[in-house]
BATOR-791291 format. One record per residue (C-alpha): residue in three letters; x, y, z. Coordinates in steps of 0.25 Angstrom, whole numbers, plus 5000, padded with zeros to 4 digits. Example, Ala and Ser with C-alpha at 12.3 -4.5 7.8 and 13.67 -1.06 7.14 Angstrom:
REM BATOR-791291
ALA504949825031SER505549965029
***
This chain:
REM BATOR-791291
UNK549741395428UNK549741455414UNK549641565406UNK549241625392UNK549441775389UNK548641845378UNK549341965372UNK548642065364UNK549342185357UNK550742265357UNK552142205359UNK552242265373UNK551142145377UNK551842065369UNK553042085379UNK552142115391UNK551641965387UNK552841925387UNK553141955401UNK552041935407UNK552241785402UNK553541775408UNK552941825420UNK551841725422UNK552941615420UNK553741655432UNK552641635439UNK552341485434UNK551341525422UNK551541445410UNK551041485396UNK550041425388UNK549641435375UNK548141465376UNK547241535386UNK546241425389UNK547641345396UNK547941465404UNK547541505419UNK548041635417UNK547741715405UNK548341845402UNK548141945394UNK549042055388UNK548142145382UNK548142275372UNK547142395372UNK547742465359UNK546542425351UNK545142385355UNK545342255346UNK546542215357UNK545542255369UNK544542175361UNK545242035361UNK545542035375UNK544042035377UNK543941915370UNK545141875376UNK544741865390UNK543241815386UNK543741685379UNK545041645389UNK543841625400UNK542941565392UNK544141455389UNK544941465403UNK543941515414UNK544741485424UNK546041565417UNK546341685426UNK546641805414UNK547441935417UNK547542055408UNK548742145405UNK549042235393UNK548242375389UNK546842325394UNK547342285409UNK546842425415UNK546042465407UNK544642475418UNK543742445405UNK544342325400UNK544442265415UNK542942305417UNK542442235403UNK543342105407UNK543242115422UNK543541985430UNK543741915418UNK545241965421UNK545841915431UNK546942005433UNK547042155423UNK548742185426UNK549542295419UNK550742245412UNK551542335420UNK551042235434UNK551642095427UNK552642085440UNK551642075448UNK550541985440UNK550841885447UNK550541945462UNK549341985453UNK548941835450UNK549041805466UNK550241715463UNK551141785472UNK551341915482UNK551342045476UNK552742105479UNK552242225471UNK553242235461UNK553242335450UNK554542295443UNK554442325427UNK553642235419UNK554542235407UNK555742195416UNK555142045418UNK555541935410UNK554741915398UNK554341785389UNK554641815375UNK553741765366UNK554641755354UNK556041675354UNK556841785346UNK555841915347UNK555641995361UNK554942125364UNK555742195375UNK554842305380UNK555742425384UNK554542495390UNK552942505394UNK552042605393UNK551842755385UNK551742875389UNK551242925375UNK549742925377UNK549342925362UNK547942965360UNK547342825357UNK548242735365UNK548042665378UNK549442615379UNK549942725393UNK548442685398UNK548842535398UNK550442535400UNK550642675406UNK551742755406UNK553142725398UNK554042645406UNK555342585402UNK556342475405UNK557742505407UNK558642475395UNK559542375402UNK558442275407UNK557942315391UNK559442275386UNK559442155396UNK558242085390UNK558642095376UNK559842035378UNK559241915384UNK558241895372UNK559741925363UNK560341825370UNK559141735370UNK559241735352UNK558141855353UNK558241925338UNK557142025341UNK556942105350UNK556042215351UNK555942325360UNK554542385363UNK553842485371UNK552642575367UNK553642695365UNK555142615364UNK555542765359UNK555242825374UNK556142705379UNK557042765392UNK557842715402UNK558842795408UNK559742865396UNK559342755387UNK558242785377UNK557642705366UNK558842735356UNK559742685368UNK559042585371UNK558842515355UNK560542545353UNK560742455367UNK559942345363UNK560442345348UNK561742345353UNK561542205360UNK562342085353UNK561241985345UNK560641975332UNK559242035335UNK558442145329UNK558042255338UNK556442315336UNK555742415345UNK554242455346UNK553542565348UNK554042695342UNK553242815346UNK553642925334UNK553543045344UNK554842975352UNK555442915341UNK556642985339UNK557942995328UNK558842925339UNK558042815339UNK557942825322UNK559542825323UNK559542715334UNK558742635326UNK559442645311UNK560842615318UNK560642505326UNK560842375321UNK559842275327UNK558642395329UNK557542345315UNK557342445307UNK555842455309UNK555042555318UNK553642545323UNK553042685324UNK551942725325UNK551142825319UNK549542815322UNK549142905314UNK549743015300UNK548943125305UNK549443215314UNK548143275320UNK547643125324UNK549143085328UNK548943215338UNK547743165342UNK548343025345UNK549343095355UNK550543035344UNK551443185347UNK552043165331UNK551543205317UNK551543115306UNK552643205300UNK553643165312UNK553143025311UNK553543025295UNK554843085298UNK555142975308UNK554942875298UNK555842945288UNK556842945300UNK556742805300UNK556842785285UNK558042875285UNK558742775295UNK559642705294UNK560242745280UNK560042685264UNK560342565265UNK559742505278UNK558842435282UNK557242515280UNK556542545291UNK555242495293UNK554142585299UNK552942545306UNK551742595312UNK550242605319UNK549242695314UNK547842705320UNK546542735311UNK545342805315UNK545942885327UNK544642975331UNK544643095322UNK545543045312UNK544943105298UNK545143025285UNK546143145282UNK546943115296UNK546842975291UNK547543015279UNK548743065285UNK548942925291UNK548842865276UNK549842965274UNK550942935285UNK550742795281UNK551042795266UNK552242915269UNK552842825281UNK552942705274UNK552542585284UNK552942445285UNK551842415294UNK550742485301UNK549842435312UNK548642515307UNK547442525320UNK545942575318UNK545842675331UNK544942615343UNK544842705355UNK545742645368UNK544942695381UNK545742795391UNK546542855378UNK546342995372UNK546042965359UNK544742865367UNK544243005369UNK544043045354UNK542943015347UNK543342885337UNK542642935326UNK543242855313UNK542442735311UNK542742595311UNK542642585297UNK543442705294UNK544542645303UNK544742525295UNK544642605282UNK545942705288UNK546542575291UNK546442495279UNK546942635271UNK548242635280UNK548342465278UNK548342495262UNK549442595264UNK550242505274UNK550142395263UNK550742475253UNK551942545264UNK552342425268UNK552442345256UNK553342475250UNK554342445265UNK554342305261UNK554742305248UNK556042365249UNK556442235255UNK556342155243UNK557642105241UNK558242125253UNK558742025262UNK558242045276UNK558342005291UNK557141935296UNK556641885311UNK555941755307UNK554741775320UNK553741655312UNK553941525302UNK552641455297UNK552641355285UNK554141395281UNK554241535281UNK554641615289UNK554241735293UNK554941865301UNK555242015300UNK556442095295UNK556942205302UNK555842285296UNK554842225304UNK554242165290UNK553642015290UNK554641925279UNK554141795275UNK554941685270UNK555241535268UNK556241475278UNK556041385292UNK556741395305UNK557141545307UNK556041575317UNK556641685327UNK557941715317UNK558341805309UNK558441755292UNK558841845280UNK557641855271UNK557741905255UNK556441985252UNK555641935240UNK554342015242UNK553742125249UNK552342125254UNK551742235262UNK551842175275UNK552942085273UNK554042015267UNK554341895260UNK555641845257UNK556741725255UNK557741675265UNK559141695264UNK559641635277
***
């Protein structure tokens, strides 16, 4: 039997992937490189955006046009969702929450159902990359912002206990692993027992290997100046935070159910700057912000101009609102216009531009650490511990670390010169 899986959206299905690829293994699946080879198909699916919903749809249409016969399951944000099963209907074979992967298999028929509910996360998973893991710590949130469907499709914060967390990455350690990034959709509500998210990120720093250590998402309310500390004196944690902010105005942030103001976002960010002292490394900030959220007046979308040009943003993944059925913000009228939308957005993409290319030129220069994760046609390609694309000219560093002298500074990248 063999199988192809389909992943749309977030790192978390990225992982859940992952797992769920290991999983079919064990149970004699092997992988194949395109969905007309298969006789299962699945999908791994994401309803942050109606584009993401979109795709499946097409999706599912052409795998039975080109494999009939291929059985297709769906998983991911869309698997419960009564609508989405209504419109695909017995096109699916099988519609499973992530949360139920130890017992697809009793699902498929392919054994008894010993009605297991052991932890998804705990099973082995099928990394993708040779020397860059995700290692979810949790599932789930229990922040119900406004226009998200997230705690509809993952429900309620649950987390993994921090030595099955510290075992795993030990393994990939030991296995020649220089990345690993620990994720959750709010790694800052991370608990298990005494240990919190700070305790958690100075246990796995302090494991022996030449690895750099990211985690992903930081919600602002929860993000606290422990973990601001934890982060500036660690030694393998990358200066670089994702966080983020949605919107600058603090009417439509109340609206979005966000619980911060602007003001507090822009002092955690100074917080961040301020750590770890002259002469370190900078920290990079990231960030999503959403355009067009229902009532947001060209005034309102000012104050996002705003927070943009004063936070100073190495990257931003910059969204044009669509309505998410079964959220809060699904009840308001969505009254900004297409058009408008892609107007706001291209005005915050100008001043992206202009933040990031400021960030990235005070590398020029410097010599800096980069992850090689591509080579094509001798260059190389990676990230620094900045989380900022450097290109330059060199072979047979895929999955290593190189130093690399900057040269020049673009807005959404580096490029540079090898050193060794």
């Amino acid at each position: 039997m063999f199988y192809h899986i389909i992943t749309i959206g977030c790192q978390m299905n990225k992982a859940d992937s992952e797992r769920l690829a290991a999983y079919l293994e064990t149970h004699g699946f092997k992988p194949v490189d395109k969905p007309a080879e298969a006789d299962l198909v699945a999908l791994v699916t994401c309803g942050v955006r109606q584009m993401a919903e979109d795709r499946i749809y097409g999706l599912v249409k052409q795998i039975k046009q080109d494999k009939p016969t291929a059985k297709v399951i769906l998983t991911g944000c869309l698997s419960d969702r009564p609508d989405v099963q209504k419109r695909l209907g017995s096109k699916i074979d099988l519609y499973f929450n992530i949360t139920e992967l130890p017992r697809l298999a009793a699902k498929l028929g392919l054994e008894a159902d010993n009605g297991s509910n052991a932890g998804y996360l705990s099973l082995q998973a099928k990394y993708q990359s040779a020397f860059s893991a995700y290692v979810p710590i949790g599932n789930g949130c229990n922040n119900f912002c406004a226009y998200c469907v997230v705690p509809y499709a993952r429900g309620r914060e649950v987390y993994r206990g921090h030595e099955e967390i510290l075992d795993e990455v030990r393994r990939l350690v030991a296995h020649g692993y220089k990345e690993i990034i620990l994720i959750a959709q709010n790694v800052n509500s991370y608990k298990s027992g005494d240990v919190d998210f700070p305790a958690l990120l100075k246990m796995v720093d302090a494991i022996d290997g030449d690895f750099w250590l990211r985690f992903a998402t930081s919600h602002p309310k929860d993000l606290s100046d422990k973990l601001i500390d934890t982060v500036a004196a660690s030694k393998k944690i990358c200066r670089h935070w994702h966080i983020a902010a949605q919107s600058g105005d603090d009417d439509i942030l109340k609206l979005m159910n966000r619980k911060y103001t602007a003001e507090q976002f822009l002092n955690l960010v100074k917080k961040i700057r301020a750590n770890p002292p002259a002469g370190g490394p900078p920290a990079s900030v990231s960030t999503d912000i959403i355009v067009g959220f229902p009532g947001e007046s060209e005034a309102q979308f000012n104050n996002s101009k705003k927070l943009m040009e004063q936070a100073g943003f190495s990257m931003a993944y910059l969204a044009q609102y669509s309505p998410r059925p079964n959220t809060t913000a699904a009840k308001l009228t969505d009254d900004v216009s297409a058009a408008e939308k892609k107007q706001r957005e291209e005005e915050l993409n100008e001043i992206l531009k202009q933040t990031a290319l400021e960030f990235n030129q005070k590398f020029v220069g410097q010599t800096v650490k980069v992850l090689v994760d591509e080579e094509r046609n001798g260059w190389c390609l990676g990230k620094n511990e900045q989380f900022i694309t450097v290109k330059f000219k060199a072979a047979g560093l895929l999955g290593k670390f190189a130093q690399v002298k900057i040269k020049e500074a673009k807005p959404f990248g580096l490029n540079g010169e090898y050193v060794r």
